[in-house]
VOVO-518441 format. One record per residue (C-alpha): z, y, x; residue in one letter. Coordinates in pm, whole numbers, plus 50000, padded with zeros to 5 digits. Each point is the difference from the previous one (the first is absolute). Layout:
BEGIN
<Z: Z	Y: Y	X: X	residuo: A>
...
END
This chain:
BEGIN
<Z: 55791	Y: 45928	X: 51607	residuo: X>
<Z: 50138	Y: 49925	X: 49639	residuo: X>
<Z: 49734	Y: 49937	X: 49725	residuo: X>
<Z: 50114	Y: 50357	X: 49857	residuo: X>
<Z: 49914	Y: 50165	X: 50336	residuo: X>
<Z: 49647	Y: 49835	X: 49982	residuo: X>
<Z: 49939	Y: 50111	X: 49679	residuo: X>
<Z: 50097	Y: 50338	X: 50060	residuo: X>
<Z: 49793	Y: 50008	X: 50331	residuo: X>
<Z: 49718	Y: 49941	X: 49813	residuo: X>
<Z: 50025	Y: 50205	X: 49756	residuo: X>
<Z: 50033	Y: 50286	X: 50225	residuo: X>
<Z: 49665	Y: 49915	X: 50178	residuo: X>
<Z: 49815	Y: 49969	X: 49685	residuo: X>
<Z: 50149	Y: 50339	X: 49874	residuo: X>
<Z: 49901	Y: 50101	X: 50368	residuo: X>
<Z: 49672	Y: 49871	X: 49952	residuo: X>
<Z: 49890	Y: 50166	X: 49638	residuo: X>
<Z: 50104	Y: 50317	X: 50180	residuo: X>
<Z: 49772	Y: 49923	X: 50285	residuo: X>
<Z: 49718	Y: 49952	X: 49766	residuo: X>
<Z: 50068	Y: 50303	X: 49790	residuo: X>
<Z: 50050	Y: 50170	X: 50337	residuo: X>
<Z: 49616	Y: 49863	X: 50119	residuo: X>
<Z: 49856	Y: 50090	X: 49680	residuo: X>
<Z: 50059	Y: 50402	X: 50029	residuo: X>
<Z: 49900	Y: 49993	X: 50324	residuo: X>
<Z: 49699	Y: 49860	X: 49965	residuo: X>
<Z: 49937	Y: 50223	X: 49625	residuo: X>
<Z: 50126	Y: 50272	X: 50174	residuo: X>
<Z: 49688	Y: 49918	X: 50355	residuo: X>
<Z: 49745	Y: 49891	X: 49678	residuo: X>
<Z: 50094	Y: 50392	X: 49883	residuo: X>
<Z: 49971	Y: 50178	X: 50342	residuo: X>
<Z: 49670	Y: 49809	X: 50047	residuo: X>
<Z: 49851	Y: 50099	X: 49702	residuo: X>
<Z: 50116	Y: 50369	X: 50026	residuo: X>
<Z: 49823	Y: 50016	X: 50370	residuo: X>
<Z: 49685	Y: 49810	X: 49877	residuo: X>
<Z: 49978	Y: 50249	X: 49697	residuo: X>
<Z: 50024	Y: 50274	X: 50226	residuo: X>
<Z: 49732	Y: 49915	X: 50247	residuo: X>
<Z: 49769	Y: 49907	X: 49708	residuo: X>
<Z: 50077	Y: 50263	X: 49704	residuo: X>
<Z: 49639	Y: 49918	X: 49857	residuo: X>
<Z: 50221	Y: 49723	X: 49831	residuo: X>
<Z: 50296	Y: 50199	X: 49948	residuo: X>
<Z: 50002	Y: 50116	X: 49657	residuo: X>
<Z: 50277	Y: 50273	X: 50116	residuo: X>
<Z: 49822	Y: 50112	X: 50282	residuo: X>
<Z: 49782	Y: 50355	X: 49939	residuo: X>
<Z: 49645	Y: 49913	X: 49910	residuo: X>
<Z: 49803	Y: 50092	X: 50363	residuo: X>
<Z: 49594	Y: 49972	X: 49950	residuo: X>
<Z: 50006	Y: 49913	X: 50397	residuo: X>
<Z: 50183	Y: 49659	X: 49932	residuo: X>
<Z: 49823	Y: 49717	X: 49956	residuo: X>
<Z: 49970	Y: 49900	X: 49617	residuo: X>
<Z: 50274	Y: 49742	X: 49933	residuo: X>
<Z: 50181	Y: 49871	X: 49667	residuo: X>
<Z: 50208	Y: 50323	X: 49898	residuo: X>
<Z: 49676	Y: 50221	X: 50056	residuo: X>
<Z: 49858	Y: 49921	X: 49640	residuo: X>
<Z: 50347	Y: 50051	X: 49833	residuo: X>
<Z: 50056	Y: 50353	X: 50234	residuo: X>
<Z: 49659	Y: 50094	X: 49882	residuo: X>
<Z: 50072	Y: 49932	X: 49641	residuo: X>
<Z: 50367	Y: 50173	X: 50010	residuo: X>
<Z: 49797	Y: 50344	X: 50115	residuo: X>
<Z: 49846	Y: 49969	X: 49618	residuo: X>
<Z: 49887	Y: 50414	X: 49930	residuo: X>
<Z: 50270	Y: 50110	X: 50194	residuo: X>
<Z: 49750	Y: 50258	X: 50223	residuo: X>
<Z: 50275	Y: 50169	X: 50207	residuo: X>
<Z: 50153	Y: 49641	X: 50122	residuo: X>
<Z: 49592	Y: 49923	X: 50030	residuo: X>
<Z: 49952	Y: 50257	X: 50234	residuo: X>
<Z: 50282	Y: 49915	X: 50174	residuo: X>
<Z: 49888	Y: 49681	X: 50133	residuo: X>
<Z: 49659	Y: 50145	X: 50097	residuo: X>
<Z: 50218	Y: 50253	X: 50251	residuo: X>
<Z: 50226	Y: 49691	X: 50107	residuo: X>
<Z: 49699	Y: 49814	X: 50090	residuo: X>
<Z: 49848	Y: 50303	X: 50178	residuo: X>
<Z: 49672	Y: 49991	X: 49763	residuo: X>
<Z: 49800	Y: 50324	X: 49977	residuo: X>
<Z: 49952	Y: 50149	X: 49678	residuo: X>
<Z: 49968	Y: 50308	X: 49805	residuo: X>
<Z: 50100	Y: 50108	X: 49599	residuo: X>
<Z: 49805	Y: 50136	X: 49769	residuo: X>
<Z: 50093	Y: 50210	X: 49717	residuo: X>
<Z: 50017	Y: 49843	X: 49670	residuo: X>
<Z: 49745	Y: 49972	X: 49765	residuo: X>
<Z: 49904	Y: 49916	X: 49622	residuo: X>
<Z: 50238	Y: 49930	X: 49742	residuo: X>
<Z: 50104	Y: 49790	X: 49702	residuo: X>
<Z: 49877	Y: 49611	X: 50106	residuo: X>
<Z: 49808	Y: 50149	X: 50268	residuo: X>
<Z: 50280	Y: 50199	X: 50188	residuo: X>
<Z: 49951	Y: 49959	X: 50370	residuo: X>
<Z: 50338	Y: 50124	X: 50105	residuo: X>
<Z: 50006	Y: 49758	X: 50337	residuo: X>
<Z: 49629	Y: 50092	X: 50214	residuo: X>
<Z: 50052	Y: 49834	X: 50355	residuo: X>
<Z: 49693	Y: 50023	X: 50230	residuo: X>
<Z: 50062	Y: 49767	X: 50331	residuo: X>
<Z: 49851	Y: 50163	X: 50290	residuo: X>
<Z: 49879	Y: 49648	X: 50142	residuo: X>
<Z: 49905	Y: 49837	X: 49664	residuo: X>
<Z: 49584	Y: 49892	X: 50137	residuo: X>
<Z: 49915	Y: 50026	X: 49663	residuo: X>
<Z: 49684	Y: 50146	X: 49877	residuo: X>
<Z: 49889	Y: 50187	X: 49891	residuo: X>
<Z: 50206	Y: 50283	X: 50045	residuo: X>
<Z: 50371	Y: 49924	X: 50007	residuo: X>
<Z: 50124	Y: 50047	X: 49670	residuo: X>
<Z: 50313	Y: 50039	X: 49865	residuo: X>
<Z: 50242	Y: 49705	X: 49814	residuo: X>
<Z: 50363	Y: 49934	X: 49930	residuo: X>
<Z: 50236	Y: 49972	X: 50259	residuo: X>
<Z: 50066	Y: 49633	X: 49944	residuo: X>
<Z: 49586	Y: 49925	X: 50014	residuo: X>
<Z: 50011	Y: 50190	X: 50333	residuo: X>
<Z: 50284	Y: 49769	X: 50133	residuo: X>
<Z: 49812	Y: 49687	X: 49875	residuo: X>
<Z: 49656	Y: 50082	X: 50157	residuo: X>
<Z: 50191	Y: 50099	X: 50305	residuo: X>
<Z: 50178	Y: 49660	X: 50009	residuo: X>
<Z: 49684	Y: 49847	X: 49926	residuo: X>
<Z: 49749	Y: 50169	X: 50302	residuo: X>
<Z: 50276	Y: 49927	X: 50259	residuo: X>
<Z: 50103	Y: 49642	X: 49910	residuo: X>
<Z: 49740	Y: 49903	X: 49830	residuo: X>
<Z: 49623	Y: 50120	X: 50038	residuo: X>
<Z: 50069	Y: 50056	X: 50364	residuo: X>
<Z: 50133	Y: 49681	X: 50137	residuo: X>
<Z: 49729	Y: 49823	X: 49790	residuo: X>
<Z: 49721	Y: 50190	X: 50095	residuo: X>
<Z: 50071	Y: 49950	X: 50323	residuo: X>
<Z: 50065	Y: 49624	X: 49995	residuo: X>
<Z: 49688	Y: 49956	X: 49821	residuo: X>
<Z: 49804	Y: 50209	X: 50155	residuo: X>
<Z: 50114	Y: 50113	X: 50327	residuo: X>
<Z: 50016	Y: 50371	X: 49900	residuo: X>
<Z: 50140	Y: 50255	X: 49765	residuo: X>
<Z: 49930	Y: 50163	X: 49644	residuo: X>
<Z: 49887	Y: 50313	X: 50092	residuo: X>
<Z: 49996	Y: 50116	X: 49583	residuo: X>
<Z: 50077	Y: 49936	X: 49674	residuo: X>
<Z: 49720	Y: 50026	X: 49730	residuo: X>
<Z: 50182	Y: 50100	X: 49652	residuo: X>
<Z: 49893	Y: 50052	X: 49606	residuo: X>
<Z: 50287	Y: 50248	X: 49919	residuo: X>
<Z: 50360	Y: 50064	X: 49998	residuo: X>
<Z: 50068	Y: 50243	X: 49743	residuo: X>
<Z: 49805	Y: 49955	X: 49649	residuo: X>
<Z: 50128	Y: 50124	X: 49630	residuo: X>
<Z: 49931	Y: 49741	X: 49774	residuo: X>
<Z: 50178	Y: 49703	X: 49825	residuo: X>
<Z: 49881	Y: 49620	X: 50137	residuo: X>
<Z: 49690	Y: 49923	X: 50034	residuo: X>
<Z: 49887	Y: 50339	X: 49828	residuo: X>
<Z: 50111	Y: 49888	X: 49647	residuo: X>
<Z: 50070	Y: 50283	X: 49737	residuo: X>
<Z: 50349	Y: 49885	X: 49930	residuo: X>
<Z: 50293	Y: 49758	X: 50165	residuo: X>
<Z: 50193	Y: 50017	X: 50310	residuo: X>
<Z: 49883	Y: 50241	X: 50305	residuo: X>
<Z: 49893	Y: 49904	X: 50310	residuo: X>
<Z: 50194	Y: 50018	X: 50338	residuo: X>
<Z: 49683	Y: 50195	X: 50112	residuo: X>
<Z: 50086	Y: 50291	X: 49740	residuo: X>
<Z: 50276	Y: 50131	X: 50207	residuo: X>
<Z: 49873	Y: 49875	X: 50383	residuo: X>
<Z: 50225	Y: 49678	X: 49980	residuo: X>
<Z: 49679	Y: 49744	X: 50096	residuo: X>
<Z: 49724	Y: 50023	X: 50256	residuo: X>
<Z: 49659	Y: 49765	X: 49979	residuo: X>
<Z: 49879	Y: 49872	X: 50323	residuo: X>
<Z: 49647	Y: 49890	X: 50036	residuo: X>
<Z: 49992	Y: 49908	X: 50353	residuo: X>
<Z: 49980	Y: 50078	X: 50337	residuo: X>
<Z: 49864	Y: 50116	X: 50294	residuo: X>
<Z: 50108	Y: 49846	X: 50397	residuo: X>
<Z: 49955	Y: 50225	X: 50314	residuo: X>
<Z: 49656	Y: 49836	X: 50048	residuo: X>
<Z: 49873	Y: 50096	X: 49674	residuo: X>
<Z: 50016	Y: 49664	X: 49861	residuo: X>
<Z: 50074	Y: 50042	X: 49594	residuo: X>
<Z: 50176	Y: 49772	X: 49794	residuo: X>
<Z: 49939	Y: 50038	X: 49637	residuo: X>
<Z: 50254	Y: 49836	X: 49707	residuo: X>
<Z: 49668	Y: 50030	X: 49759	residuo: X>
<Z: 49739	Y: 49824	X: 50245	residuo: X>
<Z: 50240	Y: 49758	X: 50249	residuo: X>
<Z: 50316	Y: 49903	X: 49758	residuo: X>
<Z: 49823	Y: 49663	X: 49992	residuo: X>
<Z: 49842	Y: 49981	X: 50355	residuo: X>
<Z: 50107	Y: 49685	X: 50138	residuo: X>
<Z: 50046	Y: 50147	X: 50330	residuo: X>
<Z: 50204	Y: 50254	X: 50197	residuo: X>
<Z: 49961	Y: 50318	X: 49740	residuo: X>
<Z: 50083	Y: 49740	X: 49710	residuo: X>
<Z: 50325	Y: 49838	X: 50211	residuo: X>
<Z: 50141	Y: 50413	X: 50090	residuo: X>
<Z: 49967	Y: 50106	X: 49626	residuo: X>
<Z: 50163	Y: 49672	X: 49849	residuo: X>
<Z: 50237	Y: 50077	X: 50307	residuo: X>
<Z: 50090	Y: 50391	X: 49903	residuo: X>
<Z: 49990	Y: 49980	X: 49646	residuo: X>
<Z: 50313	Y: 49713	X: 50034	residuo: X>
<Z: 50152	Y: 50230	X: 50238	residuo: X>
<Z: 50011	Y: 50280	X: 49773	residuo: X>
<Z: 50174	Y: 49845	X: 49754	residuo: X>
<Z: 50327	Y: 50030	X: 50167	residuo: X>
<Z: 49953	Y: 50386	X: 50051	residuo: X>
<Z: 49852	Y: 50118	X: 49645	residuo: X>
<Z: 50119	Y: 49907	X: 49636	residuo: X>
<Z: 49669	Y: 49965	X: 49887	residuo: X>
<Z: 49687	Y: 49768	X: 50218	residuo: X>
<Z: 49721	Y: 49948	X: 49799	residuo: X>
<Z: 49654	Y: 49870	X: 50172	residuo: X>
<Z: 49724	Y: 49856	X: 49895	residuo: X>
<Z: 50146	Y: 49667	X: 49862	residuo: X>
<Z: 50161	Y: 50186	X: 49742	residuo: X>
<Z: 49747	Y: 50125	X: 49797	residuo: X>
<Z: 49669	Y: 50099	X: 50028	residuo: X>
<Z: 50104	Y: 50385	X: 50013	residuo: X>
<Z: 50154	Y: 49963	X: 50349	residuo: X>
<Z: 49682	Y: 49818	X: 50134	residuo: X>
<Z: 49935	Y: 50275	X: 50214	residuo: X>
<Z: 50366	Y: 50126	X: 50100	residuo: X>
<Z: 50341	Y: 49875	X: 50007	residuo: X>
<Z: 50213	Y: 50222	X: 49764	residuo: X>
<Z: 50333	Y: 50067	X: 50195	residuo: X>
<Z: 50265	Y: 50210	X: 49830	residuo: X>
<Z: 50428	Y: 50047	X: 50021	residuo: X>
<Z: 50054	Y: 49999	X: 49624	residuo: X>
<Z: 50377	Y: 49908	X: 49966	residuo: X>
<Z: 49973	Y: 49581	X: 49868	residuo: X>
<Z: 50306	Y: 49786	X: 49959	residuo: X>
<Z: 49730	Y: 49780	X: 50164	residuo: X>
<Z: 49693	Y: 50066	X: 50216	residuo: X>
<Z: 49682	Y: 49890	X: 49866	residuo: X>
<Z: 49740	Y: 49869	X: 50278	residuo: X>
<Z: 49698	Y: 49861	X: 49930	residuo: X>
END
């Protein structure tokens, strides 16, 4: 074979060879694509395309789903009836800052007393919370369920912290709910005011929760925020660029 012939021969198997690894590379983009599209689909809590269902488990597209819902009640709503949560509506209330167009009661909410009435959005975020939150840790710590929800108020007219002037609170139109503790099957109680600093069980669940609910409300504040929420953790949905959890 002439020196030309060579030359040419190898030429051809390199050209052959850049096509064989272009050739590689889309298959193996184009697997890397099918994969992902089949693991998004079996696991659409980290799907940010995926319709926001409360019966998934929370994942790293729930926040961002939760946020997109904003004060968009219909689309709210919506995702309760996806997720086959019970609920009922309200007729709207008040007016100017204190207009309670969105009243959502969940039928299964353990709260107490009563079950009152709060925005859409603060009904999806408590649900969220009970199920894969208060739940699972209540029964890891303590072998047994919450069996209710001690609150201080959903709805409540007034600007923060009661002041005459400045910006209103989420409570003035049923965006927030403050939780004061809880109550297991068994009786046991768990209070934010007496066991946020028990170095125990009760201390371990509440640390536990209140980190938890940070991921499911726009607003956590306990008791290491200020001395106002020593007795509660403040949870609310107000629409943040940013949540705030402390």
């Amino acid at each position: 074979m002439g020196c030309y012939a060579v030359k040419l021969e190898i030429s051809r198997s390199i050209g052959k060879f850049v096509f064989d690894r272009r050739a590689i590379a889309l298959l193996v983009f184009a697997s890397i694509l099918v994969a992902g599209h089949a693991w998004l689909r079996a696991h659409p809590e980290n799907n940010p395309w995926a319709p926001l269902d409360l019966r998934d488990p929370p994942g790293w597209a729930t926040q961002s789903k939760l946020a997109a819902i904003g004060s968009d009640t219909e689309a709210c709503r919506a995702v309760l009836e996806r997720s086959e949560v019970q609920f009922d509506v309200l007729a709207s209330q008040g007016s100017g800052a204190c207009a309670r167009p969105d009243r959502t009661i969940l039928s299964e909410s353990l709260l107490q007393p009563g079950n009152p009435a709060m925005t859409c959005p603060a009904a999806i975020g408590l649900h969220l919370w009970l199920e894969k939150s208060l739940q699972p840790a209540a029964m890891q710590k303590f072998g047994q369920e919450i069996a209710s929800i001690q609150h201080l108020g959903v709805y409540n007219c007034r600007r923060l912290y009661g002041r005459s002037e400045g910006a209103w609170s989420e409570h003035a139109t049923g965006n927030a709910v403050d939780i004061a503790g809880f109550t297991l099957s068994d009786g046991t109680t768990i209070s934010v005011l007496s066991d946020w600093d028990d170095g125990g069980a009760k201390g371990e669940f509440l640390s536990r929760v209140r980190d938890d609910a940070c991921a499911m409300f726009g607003t956590v504040l306990s008791p290491d925020y200020n001395a106002a929420h020593r007795d509660h953790f403040h949870l609310d949905q107000a629409e943040r660029a940013w949540g705030v959890c402390r």
